[in-house]
C-alpha positions as CSV (number, residue, x, y, z in Angstrom):
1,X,-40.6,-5.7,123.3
2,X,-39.1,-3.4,120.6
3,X,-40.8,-3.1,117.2
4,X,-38.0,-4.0,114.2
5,X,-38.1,-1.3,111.3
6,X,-40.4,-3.6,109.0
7,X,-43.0,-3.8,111.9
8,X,-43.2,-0.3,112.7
9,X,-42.9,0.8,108.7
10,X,-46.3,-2.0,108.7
11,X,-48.2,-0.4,111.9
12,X,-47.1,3.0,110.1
13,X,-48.4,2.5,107.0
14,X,-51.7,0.7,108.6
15,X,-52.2,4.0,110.7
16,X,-51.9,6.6,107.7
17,X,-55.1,3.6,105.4
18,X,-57.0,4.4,109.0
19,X,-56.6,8.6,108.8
20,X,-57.0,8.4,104.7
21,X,-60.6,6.9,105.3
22,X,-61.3,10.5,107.5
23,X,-60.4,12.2,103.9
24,X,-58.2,14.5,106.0
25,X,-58.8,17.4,103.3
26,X,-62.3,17.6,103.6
27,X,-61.8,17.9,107.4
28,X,-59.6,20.3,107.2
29,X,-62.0,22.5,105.2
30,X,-64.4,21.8,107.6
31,X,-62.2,22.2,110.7
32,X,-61.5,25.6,108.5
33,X,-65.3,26.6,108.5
34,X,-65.9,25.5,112.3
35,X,-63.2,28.1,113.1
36,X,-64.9,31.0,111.0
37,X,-67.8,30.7,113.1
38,X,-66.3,30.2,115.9
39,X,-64.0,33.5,115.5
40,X,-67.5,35.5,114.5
41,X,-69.2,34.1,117.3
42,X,-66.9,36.8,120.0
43,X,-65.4,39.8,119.8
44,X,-62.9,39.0,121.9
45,X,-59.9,36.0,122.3
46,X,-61.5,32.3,122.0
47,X,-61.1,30.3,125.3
48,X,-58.6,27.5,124.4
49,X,-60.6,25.2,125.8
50,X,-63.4,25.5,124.0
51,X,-61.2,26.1,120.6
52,X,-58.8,23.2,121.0
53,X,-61.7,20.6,122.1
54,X,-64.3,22.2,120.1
55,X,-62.0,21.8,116.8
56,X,-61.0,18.2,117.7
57,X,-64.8,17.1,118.5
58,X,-66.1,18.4,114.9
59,X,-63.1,16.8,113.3
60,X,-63.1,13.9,114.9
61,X,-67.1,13.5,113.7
62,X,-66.7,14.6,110.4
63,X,-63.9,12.1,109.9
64,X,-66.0,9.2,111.5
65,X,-68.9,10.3,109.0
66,X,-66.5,10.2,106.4
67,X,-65.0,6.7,107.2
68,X,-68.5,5.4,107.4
69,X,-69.5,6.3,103.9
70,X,-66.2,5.1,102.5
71,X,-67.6,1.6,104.2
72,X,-70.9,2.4,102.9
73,X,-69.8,3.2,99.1
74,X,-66.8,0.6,98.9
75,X,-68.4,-1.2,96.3
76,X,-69.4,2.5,94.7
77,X,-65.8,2.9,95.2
78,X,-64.2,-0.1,93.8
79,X,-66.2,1.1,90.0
80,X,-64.8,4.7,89.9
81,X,-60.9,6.0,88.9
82,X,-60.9,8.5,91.7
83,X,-61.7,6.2,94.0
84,X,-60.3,3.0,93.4
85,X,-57.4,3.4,95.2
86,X,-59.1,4.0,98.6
87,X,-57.7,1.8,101.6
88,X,-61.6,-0.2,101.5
89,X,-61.6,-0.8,98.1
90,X,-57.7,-2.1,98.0
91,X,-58.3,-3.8,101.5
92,X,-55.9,-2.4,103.2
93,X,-58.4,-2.1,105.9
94,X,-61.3,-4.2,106.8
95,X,-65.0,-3.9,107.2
96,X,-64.5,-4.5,111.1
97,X,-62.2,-2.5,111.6
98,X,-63.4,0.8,110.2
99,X,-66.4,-0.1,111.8
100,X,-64.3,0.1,115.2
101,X,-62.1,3.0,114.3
102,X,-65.2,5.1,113.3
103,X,-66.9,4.3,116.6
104,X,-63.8,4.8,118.6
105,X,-63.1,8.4,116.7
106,X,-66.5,9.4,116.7
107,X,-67.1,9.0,120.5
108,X,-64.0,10.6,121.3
109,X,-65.5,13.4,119.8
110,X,-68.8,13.5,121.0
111,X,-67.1,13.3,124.7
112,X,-65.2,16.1,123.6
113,X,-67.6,18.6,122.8
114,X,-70.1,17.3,125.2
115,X,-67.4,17.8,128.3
116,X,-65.4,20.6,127.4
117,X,-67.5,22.8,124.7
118,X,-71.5,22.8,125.5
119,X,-73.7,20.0,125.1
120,X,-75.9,21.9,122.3
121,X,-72.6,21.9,119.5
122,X,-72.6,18.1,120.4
123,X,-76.1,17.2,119.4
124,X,-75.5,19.6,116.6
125,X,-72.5,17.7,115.1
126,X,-73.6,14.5,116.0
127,X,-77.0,15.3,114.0
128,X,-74.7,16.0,111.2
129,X,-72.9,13.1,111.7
130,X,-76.1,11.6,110.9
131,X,-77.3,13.1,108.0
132,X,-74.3,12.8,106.2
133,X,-73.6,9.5,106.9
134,X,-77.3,7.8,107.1
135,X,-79.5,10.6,105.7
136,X,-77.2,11.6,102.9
137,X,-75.1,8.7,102.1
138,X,-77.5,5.5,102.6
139,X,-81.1,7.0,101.2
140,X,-80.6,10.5,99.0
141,X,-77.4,9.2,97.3
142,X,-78.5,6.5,95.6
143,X,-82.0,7.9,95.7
144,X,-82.1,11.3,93.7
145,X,-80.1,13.3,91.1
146,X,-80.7,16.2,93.2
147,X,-78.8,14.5,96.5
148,X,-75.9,16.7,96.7
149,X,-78.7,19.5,97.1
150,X,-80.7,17.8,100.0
151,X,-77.5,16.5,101.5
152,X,-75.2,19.7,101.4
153,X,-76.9,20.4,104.8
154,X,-74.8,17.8,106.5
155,X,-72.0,19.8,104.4
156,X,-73.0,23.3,105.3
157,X,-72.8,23.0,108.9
158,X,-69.4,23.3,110.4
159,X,-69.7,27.0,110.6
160,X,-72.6,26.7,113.1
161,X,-71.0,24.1,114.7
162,X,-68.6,26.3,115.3
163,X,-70.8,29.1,116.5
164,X,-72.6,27.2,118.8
165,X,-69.3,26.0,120.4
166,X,-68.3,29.8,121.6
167,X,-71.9,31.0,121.8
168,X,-74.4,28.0,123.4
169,X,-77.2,29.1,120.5
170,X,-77.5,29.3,117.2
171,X,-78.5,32.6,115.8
172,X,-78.8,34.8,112.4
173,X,-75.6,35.4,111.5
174,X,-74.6,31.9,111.8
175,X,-77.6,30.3,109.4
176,X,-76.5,33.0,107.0
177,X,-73.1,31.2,107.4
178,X,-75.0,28.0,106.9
179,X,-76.9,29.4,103.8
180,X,-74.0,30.5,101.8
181,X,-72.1,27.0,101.3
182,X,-75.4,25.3,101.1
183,X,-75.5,27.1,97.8
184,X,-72.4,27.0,97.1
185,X,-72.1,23.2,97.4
186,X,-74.6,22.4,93.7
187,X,-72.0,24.1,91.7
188,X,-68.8,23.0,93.3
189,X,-70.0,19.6,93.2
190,X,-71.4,19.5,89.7
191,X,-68.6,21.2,88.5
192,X,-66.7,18.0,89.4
193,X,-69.1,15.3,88.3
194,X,-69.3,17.3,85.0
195,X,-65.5,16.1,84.1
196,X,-66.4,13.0,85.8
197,X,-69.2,12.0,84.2
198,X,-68.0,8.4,82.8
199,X,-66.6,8.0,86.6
200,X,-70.4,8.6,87.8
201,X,-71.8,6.5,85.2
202,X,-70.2,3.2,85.9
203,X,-71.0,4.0,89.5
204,X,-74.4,3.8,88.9
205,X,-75.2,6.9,91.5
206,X,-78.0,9.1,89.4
207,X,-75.8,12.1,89.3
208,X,-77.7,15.2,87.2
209,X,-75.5,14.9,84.1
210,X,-76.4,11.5,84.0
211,X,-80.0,12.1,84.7
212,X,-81.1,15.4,82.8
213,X,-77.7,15.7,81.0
214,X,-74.4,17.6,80.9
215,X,-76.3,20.7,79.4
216,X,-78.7,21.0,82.3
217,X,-76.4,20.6,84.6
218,X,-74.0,23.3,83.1
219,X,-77.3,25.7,83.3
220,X,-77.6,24.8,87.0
221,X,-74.4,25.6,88.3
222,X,-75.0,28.9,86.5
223,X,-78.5,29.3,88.3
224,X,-76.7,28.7,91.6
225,X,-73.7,30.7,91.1
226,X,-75.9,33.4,90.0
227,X,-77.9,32.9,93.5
228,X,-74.4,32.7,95.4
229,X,-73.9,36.0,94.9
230,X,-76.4,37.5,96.5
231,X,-76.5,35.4,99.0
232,X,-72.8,35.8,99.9
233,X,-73.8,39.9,100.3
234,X,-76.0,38.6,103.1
235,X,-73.8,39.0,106.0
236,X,-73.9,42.9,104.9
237,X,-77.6,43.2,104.7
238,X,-78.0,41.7,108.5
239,X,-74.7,44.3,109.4
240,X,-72.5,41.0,110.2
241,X,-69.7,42.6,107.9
242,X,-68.9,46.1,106.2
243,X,-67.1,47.6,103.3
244,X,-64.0,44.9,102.7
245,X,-66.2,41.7,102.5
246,X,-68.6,43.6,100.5
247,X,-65.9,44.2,97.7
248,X,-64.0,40.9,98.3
249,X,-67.7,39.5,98.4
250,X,-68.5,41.0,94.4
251,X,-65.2,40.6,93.5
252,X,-65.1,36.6,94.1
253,X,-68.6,36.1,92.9
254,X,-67.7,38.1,89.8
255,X,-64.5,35.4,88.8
256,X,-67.2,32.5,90.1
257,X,-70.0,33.7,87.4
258,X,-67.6,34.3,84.5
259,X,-66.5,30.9,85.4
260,X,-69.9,29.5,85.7
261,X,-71.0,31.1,82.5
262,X,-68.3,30.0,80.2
263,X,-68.8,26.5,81.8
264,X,-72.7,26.4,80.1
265,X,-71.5,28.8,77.1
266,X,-68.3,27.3,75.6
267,X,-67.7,23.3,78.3
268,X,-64.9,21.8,78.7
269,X,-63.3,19.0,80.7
270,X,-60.7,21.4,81.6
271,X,-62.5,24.3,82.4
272,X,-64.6,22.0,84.6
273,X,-61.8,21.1,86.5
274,X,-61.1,24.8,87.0
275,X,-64.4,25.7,88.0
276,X,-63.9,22.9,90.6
277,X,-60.6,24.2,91.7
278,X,-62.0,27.9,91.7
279,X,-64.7,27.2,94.1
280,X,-62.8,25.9,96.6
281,X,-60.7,28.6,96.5
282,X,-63.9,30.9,96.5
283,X,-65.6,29.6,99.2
284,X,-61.7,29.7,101.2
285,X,-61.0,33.3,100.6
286,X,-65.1,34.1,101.2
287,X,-65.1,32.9,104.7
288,X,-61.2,34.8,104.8
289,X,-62.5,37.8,104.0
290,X,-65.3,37.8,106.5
291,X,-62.5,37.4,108.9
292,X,-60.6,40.0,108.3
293,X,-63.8,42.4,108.0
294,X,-64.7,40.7,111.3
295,X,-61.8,42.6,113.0
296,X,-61.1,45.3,111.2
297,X,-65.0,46.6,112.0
C-alpha cells in the first residue's frame, strides 16, 4: 500500500527527530578523528572493508551514546535555550523509542566492527560507549565541576578507535593522539559554558563558572591552552610527524593562546563564542595537518 505525501512528509520528519538525537555534528567530528588514526595507522591504502565498516561501527556507537544521554538529560534539556528544542524535550520522540533506536543502532555497530574490523576496536568503542554514556553522563555530570575533564576520555578516543581498526593494538602514537584532545576538550568546552553560563545555571549541572566562577574558569582554559601546545608538538618528539606539523603545530597553538589569553585578560560573551568556534577549527586543521605531514614524510 502506497504512502500519500502527508504520510511519508510524517515518517520523514519522524526519521530526521531519530538521526537529530545522534547530534550528527558531533559524529561527524568523531567519524573525522576515527579516520586520522586510522590513515596514521598504515603507510599504505586502507582496506575498504575495514574503512567503510570500521567508520559506520564508531559512528553508529557514538550516535547511540549520544541518543542515550539526550534520554538521560531530557529534563536537563527541557531547562536550557540550547537545548530546548531537542526532539525529547518537544516530544517528538518517546522515551521507548529512543530506548529502541539506541539499542538497534548501537548493536548494528558493535556487529560491525566485531565482524568486519577486529574484535579489539569493538570492545574499545563499546567501552567508550560506556563511559560516555553511564560513566560520564549518569555519575561525573551531575557529580563534579571538573566532569568535562574526567569524561573527555570518552571524548578523546575516536582516534584510537580508529588505529586499532587498521592496526589490531593500540600503541604510542595513537595515545599521543588520545592525549592531545583530552587537553584540548577543558578549553573548548569551558569556552562555551563561559557564554552560557545562565544556560548552565538553571540546569543545575555544577559547571566550573558556576562553581569557582567565571574568572577561574577563564584562568583555566588559559592553563590548558598553554599545556596544548606542547602537547600537540608531541607527535614530533616520538618522530610520528616532521617539519609541516611542527609549524602548522606552533602556528595554531599560537592563534589558540592569544585567544585564550584575551579570554582571561579583557572577557567577553563574544569573544567566548569565538574561542569556542576557534577550537574547533584548531583541533580540525591539527589533526589536518598531521595528515598531510603523514604523507608528505
Amino acid at each position: 500500500m502506497l504512502l500519500t505525501r502527508n504520510e511519508l512528509s510524517g515518517w520523514r520528519h519522524l526519521a530526521g527527530q531519530y538521526v537529530a538525537l545522534t547530534k550528527p555534528r558531533v559524529v561527524l567530528l568523531a567519524a573525522f578523528c576515527a579516520l586520522i588514526g586510522m590513515l596514521l595507522a598504515t603507510e599504505g591504502p586502507l582496506p575498504w572493508r575495514v574503512l567503510v565498516a570500521g567508520l559506520a561501527g564508531i559512528s553508529l556507537l557514538a550516535g547511540a551514546g549520544f541518543a542515550f544521554n539526550c534520554l538521560i538529560e531530557r529534563s536537563i534539556d527541557a531547562r536550557m535555550a540550547r537545548t530546548r528544542a531537542r526532539p525529547l524535550v518537544r516530544g517528538e520522540v518517546g522515551v521507548t523509542g529512543t530506548i529502541v533506536f539506541a539499542g538497534v543502532i548501537g548493536g548494528i555497530g558493535s556487529a560491525l566492527l566485531y565482524w568486519y574490523v577486529n574484535a579489539l576496536t569493538m570492545w574499545l568503542t563499546m567501552a567508550t560507549f560506556v563511559g560516555y554514556a553511564v560513566i560520564y553522563t549518569v555519575l561525573l555530570k551531575p557529580a563534579t565541576p571538573q566532569n568535562i575533564v574526567i569524561g573527555g576520555a570518552s571524548g578523546a578516543m575516536p582516534p584510537v578507535l580508529g588505529w586499532a581498526a587498521v592496526a589490531n593494538e593500540v600503541t604510542a602514537p595513537a595515545l599521543v593522539l588520545f592525549l592531545i584532545i583530552f587537553v584540548w576538550t577543558p578549553p573548548h568546552f569551558w569556552a562555551l559554558a563561559l557564554y552560557r553560563v545562565e544556560d548552565y545555571r538553571r540546569s543545575g549541572l555544577p559547571m566550573l563558572p558556576i562553581t569557582h566562577g567565571p574568572k577561574f574558569t577563564r584562568l583555566n582554559v588559559l592553563l590548558y591552552t598553554v599545556l596544548l601546545v606542547p602537547v600537540s608538538l608531541m607527535p614530533v618528539m616520538i618522530r610520528m610527524s616532521g617539519y609541516f606539523y611542527l609549524a602548522s603545530a606552533l602556528v595554531l597553538g599560537a592563534v589558540f593562546l592569544w585567544y585564550a589569553w584575551g579570554l582571561w585578560r579583557h572577557y567577553s560573551d563574544a569573544l567566548a563564542r569565538k574561542t569556542f568556534g576557534y577550537s574547533i577549527f584548531y583541533l580540525s586543521a591539527l589533526f589536518g595537518a598531521l595528515l598531510i605531514d603523514h604523507y608528505l614524510r
